[in-house]
N, C-alpha and C positions, 0 to 999 in steps of 0.2 A: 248652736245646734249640736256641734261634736260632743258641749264639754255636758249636753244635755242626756245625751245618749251613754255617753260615759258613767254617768249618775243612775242611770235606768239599770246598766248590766252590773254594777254592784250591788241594787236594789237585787236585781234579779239573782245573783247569786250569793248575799250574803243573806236573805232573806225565803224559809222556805217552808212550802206551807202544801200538804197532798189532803186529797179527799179521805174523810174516815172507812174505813173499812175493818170487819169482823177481826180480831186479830189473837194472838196467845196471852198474850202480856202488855203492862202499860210500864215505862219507864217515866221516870220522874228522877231529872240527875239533882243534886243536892244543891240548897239555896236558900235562904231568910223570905224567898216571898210564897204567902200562900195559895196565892192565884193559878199557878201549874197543878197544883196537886187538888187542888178545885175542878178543877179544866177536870182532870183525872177521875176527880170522885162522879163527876158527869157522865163520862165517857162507860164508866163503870156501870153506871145506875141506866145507862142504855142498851147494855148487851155486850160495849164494843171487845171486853177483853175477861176471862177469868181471873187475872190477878194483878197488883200493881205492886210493882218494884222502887221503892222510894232510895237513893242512896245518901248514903254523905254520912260525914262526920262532921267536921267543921273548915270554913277557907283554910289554904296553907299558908297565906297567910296572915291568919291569926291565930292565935295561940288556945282560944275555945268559943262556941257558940252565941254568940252574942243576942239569940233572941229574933225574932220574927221583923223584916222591916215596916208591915204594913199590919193592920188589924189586929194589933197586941192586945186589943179590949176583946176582941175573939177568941183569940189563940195564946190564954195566956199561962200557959203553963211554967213549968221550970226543966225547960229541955236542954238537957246534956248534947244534944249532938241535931244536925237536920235531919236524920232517919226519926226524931223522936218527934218532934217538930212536925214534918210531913205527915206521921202517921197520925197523931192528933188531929190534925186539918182533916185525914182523909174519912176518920171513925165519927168526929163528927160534922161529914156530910154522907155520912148513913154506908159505908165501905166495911163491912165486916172482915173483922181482924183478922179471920183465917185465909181471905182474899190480900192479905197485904206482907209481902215479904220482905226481908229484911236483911240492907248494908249497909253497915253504921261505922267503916271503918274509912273511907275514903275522902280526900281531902283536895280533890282537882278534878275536870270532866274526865280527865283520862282513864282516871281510877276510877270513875263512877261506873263509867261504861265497862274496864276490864275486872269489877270487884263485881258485877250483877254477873257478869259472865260466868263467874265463875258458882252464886249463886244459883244462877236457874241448870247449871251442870252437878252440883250437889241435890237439889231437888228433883235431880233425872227430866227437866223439863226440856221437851222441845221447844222450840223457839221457830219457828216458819213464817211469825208473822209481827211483826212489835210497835207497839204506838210510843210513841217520846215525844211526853210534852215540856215542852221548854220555853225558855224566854222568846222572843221573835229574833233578837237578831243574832242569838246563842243556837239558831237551829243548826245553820251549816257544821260549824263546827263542831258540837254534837252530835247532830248524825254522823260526820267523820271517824270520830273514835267507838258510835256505838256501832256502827259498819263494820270498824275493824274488829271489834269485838263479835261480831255475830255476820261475819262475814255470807256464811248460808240463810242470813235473814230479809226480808223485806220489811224495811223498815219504813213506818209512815210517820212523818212528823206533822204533829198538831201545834202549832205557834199561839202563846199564850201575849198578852201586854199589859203586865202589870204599871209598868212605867208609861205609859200609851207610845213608844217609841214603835212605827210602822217602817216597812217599807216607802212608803210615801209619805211620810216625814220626816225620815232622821233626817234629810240633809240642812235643815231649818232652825236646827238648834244644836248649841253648842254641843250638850249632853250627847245628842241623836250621834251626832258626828263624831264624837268621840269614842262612843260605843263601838261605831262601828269599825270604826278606825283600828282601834283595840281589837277587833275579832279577826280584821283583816292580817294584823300584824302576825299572831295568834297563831295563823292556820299557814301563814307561810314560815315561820319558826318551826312549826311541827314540823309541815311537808317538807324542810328542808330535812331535819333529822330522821325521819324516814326514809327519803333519798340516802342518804348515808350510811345506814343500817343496810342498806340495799348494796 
């Protein structure tokens, strides 16, 4: 039963997911799959946001973008970087280009989050309200640096499953567990250097 509850509050905190709500902007940190920025073009084509902020250049790493994991007979361009990539995805599920901003330099969540910052502060935009769609079990830690990046923002995270990896499965599979394991490790390496910064 302990070691049941124990698996529950990891669920619960590495996994996180808020009700939509009207917002400024849509975040999409950088990544080979096109299902977040799908989620995105969605979310767009309902109201939820005036613009979306796709980042990334390519993982650190690798040394350049390898191309989309999933629906390369969809999306198949010859994209230099995930900002190029994403937008592709976004244009065509009907996201007009003047709706879609652009950071094509960043190569880790951290940057993704402190290079949009810096982004929607060159575009004089306020920010009061932000949607981030991301992997599912990439939200905590996501939200973490796009928080610290927009520290005056409310941020709502929409959880995408390109992988079908949920809360109520990862512990079932090797992959599930490892994912999360990795995120877990992830966010206490940051927090610890944060602590120290401090």
């Amino acid at each position: 039963m302990e070691y049941e509850k124990f698996l529950q509050q990891i669920s619960e905190f590495i996994f996180v997911e808020d009700p939509i709500e009207k917002a400024d902007i849509i975040f999409v940190p950088g990544n080979r799959y096109p299902q977040m920025a799908e989620e995105a073009a969605r979310l767009y084509q309902r109201g939820a946001a005036p613009y979306i902020l796709p980042s990334g250049c390519h993982s650190i790493t690798e040394e350049s973008f390898r191309g989309p994991i999933d629906k390369r007979e969809q999306y198949d361009g010859d994209y230099q970087t995930e900002w190029e990539f994403l937008k592709d995805v976004l244009v065509k599920n009907q996201v007009p280009e003047e709706a879609i901003l652009r950071e094509d330099k960043a190569s880790y969540t951290m940057e993704n989050a402190c290079f949009s910052r810096k982004v929607t502060d060159d575009n004089r935009l306020v920010i009061k309200k932000a949607i981030l769609c991301c992997k599912s079990y990439h939200t905590r830690r996501a939200l973490m640096y796009y928080q610290k990046a927009y520290p005056e923002t409310e941020i709502i995270v929409r959880p995408v499953f390109p992988d079908g990896i949920t809360s109520e499965n990862w512990m079932e599979t090797e992959e599930g567990v490892g994912q999360v394991a990795g995120e877990i490790r992830r966010l206490v390496q940051q927090f610890s250097i944060w602590m120290k910064e401090k």
